[in-house]
N, C-alpha and C positions, 0 to 999 in steps of 0.2 A: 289407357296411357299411364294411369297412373301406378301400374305395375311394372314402371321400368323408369326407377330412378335417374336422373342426370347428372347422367356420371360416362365412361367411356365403357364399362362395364356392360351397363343396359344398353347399350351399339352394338357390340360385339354381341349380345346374345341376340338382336334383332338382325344382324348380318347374318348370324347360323341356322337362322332358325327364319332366314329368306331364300338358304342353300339349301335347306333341308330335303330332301327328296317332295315332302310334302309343301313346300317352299312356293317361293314363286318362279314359274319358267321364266321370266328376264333374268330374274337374278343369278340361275342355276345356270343359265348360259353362259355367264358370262366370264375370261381369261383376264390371267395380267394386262395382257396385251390388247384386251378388248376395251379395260378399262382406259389405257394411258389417256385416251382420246377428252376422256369424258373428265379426267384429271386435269389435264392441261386445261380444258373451258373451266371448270371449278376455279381453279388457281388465277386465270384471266377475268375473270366474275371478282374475285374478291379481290383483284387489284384493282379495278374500274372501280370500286365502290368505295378504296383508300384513296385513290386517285381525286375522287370527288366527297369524303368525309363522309360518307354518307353512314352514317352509323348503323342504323337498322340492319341495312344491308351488309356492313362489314360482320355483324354479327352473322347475318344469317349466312352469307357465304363463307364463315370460316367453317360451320358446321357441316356445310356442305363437301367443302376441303375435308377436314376430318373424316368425315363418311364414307369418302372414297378414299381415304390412307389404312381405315382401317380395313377398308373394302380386302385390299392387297393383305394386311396381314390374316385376315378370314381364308384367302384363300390359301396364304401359306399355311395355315396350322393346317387346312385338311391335306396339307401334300407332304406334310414333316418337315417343313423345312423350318421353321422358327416359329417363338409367340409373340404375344404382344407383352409377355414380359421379356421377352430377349429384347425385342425395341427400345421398350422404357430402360432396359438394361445398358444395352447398348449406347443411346444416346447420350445420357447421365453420367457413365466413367466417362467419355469423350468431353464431356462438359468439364469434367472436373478436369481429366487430365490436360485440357488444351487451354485450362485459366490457371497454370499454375501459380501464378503473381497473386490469385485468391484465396487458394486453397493450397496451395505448396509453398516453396521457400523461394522460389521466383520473384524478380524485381522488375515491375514496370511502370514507371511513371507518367509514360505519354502512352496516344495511342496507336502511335509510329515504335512505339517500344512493344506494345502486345504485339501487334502488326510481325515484329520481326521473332519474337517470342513464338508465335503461332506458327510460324514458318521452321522453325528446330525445333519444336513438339513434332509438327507432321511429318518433319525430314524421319524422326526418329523412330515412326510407326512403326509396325510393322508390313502394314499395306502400303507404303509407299518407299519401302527400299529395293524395288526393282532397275534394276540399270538401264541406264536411260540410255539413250542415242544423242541425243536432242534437247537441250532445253525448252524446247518447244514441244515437247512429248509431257512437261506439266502441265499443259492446254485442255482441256476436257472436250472433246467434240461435242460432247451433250449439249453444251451452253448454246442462250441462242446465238444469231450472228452479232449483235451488237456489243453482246458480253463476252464474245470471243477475241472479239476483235481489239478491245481492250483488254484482254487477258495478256494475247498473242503481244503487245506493243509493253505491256506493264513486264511481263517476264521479259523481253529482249533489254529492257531498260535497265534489269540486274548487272548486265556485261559491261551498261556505260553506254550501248548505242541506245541515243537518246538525244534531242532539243537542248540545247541551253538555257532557252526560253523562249515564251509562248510567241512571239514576236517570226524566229525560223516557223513556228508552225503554218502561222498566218502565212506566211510568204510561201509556204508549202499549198498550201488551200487557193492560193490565186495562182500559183504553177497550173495544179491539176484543175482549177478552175476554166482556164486559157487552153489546155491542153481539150476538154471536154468542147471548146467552142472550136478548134481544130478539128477534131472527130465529128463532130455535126455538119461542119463546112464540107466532110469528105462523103457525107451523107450513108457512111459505114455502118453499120447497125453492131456490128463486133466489136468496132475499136470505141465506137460509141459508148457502149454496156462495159468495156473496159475501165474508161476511162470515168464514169459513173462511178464506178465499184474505188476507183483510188481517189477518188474526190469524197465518197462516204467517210473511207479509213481517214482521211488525212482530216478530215471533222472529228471522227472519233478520237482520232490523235490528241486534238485541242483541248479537248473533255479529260482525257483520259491524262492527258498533262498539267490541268491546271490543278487537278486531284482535288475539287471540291464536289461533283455529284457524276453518278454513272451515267453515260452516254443513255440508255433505257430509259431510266426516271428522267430524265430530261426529254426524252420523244415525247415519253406518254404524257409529260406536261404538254408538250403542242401541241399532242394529239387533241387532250380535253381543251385548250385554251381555242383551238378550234372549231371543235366540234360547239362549243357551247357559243361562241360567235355565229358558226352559221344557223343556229338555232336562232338566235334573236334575228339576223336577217331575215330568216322565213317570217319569223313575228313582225317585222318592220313592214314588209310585205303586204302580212296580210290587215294590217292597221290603215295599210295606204291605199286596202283593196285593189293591190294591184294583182299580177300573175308574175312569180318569180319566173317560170319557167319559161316566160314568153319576153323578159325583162332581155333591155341591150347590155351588152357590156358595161357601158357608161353607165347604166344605171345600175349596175351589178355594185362598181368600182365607187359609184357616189355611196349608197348605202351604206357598202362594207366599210368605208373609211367613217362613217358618223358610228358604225356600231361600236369602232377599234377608239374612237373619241372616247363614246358612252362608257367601254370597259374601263378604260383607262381611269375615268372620274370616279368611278363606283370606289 
């Protein structure tokens, strides 16, 4: 180990020298596209671990992150298509060029001024002066659904269609709310799932209008505010030596309400 400094340097020669013919068969196996998979869980690993502070772990999964970024550009150098100095290149003018306010003659005082500063840097690229159809063609499908969905509502909001305040959204959220108890009475499974999917947006709407945190960061907060609640049930459970699994409702609903007490007081 101690022949390979920490540094991004000694990755990349442990990556080439994992292709190497004499290499390892998992590693030699494997495509861009074989990697994406195992990307995305990396990137989901090291958000679960910010999510919950967990340091250790945010370390270690960033490394893991890393490994597979440079994974990708290992495989580009053996096909010619770029290095990893064209990356560090790459990124670096982009950094400069899209804080001109730091490093140019650029003015901006708030962060609604970068905000709008970053948007005529990009206008001005050269990768994004393709004629559009559609202001909705600034939308990336890559994104997932929740950061599309707020993309999709934050660009139509450029024209002016848009809330006047958070108050229409509310009253939008108990429309599609009403409308979803409609769809269940008609016992539809289509207009059901319809009316689901306009009731999610019309939340993300709220999020995405009160323009303090992303619709995402806020899930994955309930997700863990959740997750770590039903975890102390199980431990309530098994304190009372009872069987959660065999437990009634009632006794589902008592517990869960002392544990939601308990968090609360912490």
């Amino acid at each position: 180990m101690t022949d390979y400094p920490p540094n991004a340097d000694s990755l990349m020669a442990i990556l080439r020298k994992l292709r190497a013919p004499d290499g390892c068969p998992w590693d030699r196996e494997q495509t861009r596209q074989s990697l994406v998979r195992h990307l995305d869980g990396e990137c989901a690993e090291l958000i679960y671990a910010i999510d919950r502070d967990d340091v250790p772990n945010i370390c270690e999964e960033l490394g893991d992150v890393l490994m597979n970024l440079l994974f990708q550009v290992t495989i580009a150098e053996e096909k010619g298509d770029f290095t990893l100095a064209d990356v560090w290149r790459g990124i670096i003018d982009k950094m400069i060029r899209r804080h001109a306010h730091v490093f140019g003659g650029e003015k901006a005082a708030t962060a609604d001024d970068v905000a709008k500063l970053w948007q005529k840097i990009k206008a001005a690229e050269a990768g994004h002066r393709m004629e559009k159809q559609s202001l909705m063609d600034e939308v990336k499908p890559c994104l997932s659904v929740l950061d599309r969905a707020e993309k999709l509502q934050k660009t139509a909001a450029k024209t002016g269609f848009d809330w006047n305040n958070a108050g229409q959204v509310l009253d939008k959220i108990a429309e599609e709310t009403a409308e979803v108890r409609e769809a269940m009475a008609e016992n539809d499974d289509e207009h059901i799932d319809e009316e689901l999917g306009d009731l999610l947006f019309a939340v993300v709407n709220l999020i995405r209008f009160r323009g303090k945190t992303h619709a995402s960061e806020l899930l994955r907060r309930a997700n863990l505010k959740f997750e770590n609640r039903f975890r102390q049930l199980e431990k309530e459970f098994a304190a009372l030596n009872e069987d959660i699994s065999g437990a009634t409702a009632a006794r589902m609903d008592q517990l869960w309400e002392k544990v939601k007490a308990d968090s609360r007081n912490l």
